[in-house]
C-alpha positions in Angstrom: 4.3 9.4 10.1 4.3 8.4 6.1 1.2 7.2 5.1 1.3 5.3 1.6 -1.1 4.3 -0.7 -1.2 0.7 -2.3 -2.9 1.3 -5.8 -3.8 -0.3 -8.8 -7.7 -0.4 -10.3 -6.5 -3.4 -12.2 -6.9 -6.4 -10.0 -4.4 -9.4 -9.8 -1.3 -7.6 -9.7 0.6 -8.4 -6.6 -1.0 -5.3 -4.8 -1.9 -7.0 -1.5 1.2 -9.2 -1.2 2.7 -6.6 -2.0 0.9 -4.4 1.3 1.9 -7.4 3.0 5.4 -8.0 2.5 6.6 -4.9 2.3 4.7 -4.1 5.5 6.4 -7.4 7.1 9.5 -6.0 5.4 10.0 -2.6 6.9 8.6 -3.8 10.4 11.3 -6.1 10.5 14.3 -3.7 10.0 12.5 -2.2 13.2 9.8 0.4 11.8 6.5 0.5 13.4 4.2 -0.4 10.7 0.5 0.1 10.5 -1.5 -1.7 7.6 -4.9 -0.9 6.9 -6.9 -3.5 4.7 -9.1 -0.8 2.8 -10.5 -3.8 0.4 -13.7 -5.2 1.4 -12.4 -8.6 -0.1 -10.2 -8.3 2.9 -7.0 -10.0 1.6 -4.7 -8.6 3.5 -6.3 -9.1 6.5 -6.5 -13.4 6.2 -3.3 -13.3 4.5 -1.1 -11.6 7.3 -3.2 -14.3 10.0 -5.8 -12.2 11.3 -8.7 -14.2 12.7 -11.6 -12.1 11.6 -14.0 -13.9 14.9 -11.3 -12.6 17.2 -11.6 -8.9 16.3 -13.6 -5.7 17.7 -13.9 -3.3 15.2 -12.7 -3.4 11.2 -12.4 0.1 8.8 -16.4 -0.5 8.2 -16.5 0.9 11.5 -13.7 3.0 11.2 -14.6 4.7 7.9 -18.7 5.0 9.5 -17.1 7.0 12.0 -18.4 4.4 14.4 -15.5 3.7 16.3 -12.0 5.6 16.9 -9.3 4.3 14.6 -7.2 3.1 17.5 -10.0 0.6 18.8 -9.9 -1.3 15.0 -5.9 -1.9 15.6 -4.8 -5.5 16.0 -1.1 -5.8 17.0 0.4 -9.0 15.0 2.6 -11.5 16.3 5.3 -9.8 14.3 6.8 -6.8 16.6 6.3 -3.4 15.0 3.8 -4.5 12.7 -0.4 -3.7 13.1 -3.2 -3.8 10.8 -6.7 -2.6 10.9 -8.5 -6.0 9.7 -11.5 -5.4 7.1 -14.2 -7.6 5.6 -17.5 -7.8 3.2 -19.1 -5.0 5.7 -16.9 -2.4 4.0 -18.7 -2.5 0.9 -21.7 -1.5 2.4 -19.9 1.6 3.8 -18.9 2.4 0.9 -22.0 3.3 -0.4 -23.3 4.9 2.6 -20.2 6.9 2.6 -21.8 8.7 -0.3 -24.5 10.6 1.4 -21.5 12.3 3.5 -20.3 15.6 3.5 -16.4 15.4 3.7 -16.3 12.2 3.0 -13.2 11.8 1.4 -11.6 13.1 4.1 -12.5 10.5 6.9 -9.4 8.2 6.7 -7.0 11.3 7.2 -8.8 12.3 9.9 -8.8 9.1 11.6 -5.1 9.2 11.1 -4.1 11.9 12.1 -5.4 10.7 15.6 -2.6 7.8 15.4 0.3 10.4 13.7 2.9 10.1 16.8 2.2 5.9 17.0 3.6 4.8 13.2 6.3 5.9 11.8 4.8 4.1 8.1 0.6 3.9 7.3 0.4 1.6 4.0 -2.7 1.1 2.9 -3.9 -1.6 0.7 -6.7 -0.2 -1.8 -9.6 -1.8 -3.7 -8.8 -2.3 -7.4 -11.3 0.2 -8.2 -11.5 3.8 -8.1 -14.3 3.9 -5.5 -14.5 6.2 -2.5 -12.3 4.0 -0.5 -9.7 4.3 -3.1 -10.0 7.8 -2.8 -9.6 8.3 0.6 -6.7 6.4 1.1 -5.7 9.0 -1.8 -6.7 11.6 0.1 -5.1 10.5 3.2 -1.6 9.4 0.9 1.5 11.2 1.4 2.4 8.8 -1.9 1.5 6.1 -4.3 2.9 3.1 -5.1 1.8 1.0 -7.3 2.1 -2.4 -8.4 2.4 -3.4 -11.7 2.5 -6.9 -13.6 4.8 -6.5 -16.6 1.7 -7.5 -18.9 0.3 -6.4 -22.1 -2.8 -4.4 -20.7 -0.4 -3.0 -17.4 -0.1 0.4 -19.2 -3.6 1.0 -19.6 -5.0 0.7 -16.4 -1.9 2.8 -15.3 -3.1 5.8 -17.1 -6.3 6.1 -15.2 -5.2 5.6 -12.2 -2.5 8.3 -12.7 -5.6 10.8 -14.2 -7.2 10.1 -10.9 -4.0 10.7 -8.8 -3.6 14.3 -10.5 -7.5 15.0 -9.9 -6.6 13.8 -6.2 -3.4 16.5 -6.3 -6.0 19.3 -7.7 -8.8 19.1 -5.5 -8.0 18.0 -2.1 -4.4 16.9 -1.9 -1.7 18.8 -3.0 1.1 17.2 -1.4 0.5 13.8 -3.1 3.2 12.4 -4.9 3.8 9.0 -6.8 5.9 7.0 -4.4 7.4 4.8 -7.2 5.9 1.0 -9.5 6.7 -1.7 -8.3 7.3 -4.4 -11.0 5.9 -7.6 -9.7 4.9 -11.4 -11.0 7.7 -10.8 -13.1 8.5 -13.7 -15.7 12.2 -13.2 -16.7 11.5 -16.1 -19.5 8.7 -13.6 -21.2 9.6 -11.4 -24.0 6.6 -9.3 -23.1 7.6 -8.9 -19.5 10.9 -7.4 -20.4 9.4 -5.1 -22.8 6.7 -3.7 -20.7 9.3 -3.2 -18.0 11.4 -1.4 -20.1 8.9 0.7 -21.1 8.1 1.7 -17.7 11.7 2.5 -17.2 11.8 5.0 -20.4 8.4 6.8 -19.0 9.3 6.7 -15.7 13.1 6.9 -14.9 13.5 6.1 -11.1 9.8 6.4 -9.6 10.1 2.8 -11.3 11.5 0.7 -8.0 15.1 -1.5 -8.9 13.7 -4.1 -7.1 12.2 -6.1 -9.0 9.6 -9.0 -7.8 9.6 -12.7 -9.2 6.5 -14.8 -10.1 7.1 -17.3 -7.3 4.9 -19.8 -6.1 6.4 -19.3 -1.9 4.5 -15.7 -2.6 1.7 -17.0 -3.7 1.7 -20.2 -1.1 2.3 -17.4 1.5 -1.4 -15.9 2.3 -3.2 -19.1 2.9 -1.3 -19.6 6.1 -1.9 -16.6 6.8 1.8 -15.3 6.4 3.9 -13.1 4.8 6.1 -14.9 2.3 9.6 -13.5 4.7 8.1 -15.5 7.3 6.6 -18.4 5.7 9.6 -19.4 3.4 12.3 -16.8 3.9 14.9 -18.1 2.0 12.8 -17.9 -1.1 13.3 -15.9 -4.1 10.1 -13.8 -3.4 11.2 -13.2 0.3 14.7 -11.9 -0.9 12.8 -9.5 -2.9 10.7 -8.2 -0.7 13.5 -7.5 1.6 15.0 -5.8 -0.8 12.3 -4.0 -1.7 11.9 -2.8 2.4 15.5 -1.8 2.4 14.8 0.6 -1.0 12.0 1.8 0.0 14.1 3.1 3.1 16.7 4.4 1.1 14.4 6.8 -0.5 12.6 7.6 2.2 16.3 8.7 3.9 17.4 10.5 0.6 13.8 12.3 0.4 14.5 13.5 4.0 17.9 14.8 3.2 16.4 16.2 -0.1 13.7 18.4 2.5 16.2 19.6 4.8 18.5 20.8 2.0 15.5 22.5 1.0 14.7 23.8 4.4 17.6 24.7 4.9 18.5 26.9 1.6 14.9 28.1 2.3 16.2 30.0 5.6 19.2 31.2 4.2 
């Protein structure tokens, strides 16, 4: 089981559709998939159809240490894809969550419980740096973060990167950043096209080829309660979100071969 983490403190940049589709995206090329909505607003959870009356148990409970992680899982209509649903109640925990001892280590524990069920955990943060944020961190075998090719994109990026290395030198070691992901991108903006660029010279190939429109299907998506591959999937945001799922697999295939290579020179 991979377990990645969705993050970006800066709100509005594609980071939930992007939980979403890429979820929807991997699940359908036959991957079991598990999505955990770690934001209280709970945008993931409406906007992949889950009908928050219908459900037993949300990350509140999980995170409280209230229920086992497997009781909060909600098996979608889409085969190989689950979430664990969340709502306003998380916010609460949040704060309570700061009397613990541990306590950024309860979402990797609950995981590890489900290890042998997934073979991908993505996790959709809060676009803040709060405890939640930190346990997915915590919990992360990578990053990946969404960026809008926008004048203030870099900025927020460097925090959240300090917070990643803070993340790699106190409790997780093994954290890595999985790649950007370049979304809402305007191909008629100057800016966009310099900020990408940019992003490339920093960053080489952590930045993702794939490269994700502004579209209005993506954005028309969530209110039915769909991912955009579902709701319209011959749309320009659906083809890259596909594309995206079949990159993201790529790497995770080369990565493997990378480790055994390792391994392997390791034993020799």
């Amino acid at each position: 089981m991979r377990t990645i983490a969705i993050a970006n403190q800066k709100g509005g940049v594609g980071k939930t559709t992007t939980a979403i589709n890429l979820g929807a995206g991997l699940a359908r090329l036959g991957h079991s998939v598990l999505l955990i909505d770690l934001d209280p607003q709970g945008n993931s959870t409406v906007g992949i159809g889950v009908n928050l009356n219908k459900i037993k148990a949300t990350a509140c409970e999980v995170m409280l240490s209230e229920c086992e992680l497997s009781e909060a899982v909600v098996a979608l209509d889409q085969e190989h894809l689950h979430v664990v649903p969340s709502n306003v109640d998380l916010a609460a925990a949040d704060v309570q969550l700061m009397q613990r001892i541990g306590r950024e280590g309860i979402l990797r524990k609950a995981l590890a419980t489900v290890a042998d069920q997934f073979e991908f955990v993505l996790v959709d943060c809060p676009p803040s740096l709060s405890l939640l944020t930190v346990n997915a961190l915590t919990a992360a075998d990578g990053v990946l973060i969404p960026i809008q090719c926008e004048y203030f994109a870099l900025e927020g990026l460097t925090s959240l990167l300090d917070t990643v290395e803070q993340i790699r030198a106190t409790v997780n070691p093994h954290l890595e950043i999985e790649g950007l992901v370049r979304t809402m991108f305007d191909i008629r903006n100057n800016l966009s096209t310099e900020v990408s660029r940019q992003l490339t010279e920093h960053f080489g190939d952590k930045v993702f080829r794939t490269v994700v429109p502004r579209n209005v299907r993506v954005a028309e998506a969530p209110s039915y309660g769909m991912p955009v591959v579902d709701y319209d999937p011959e749309s320009r945001g659906a083809a890259a979100y596909t594309g995206l799922a079949g990159e993201f697999m790529r790497r995770q295939e080369q990565r493997a071969q990378l480790m055994k290579a390792g391994g392997e020179h390791g034993h020799a």
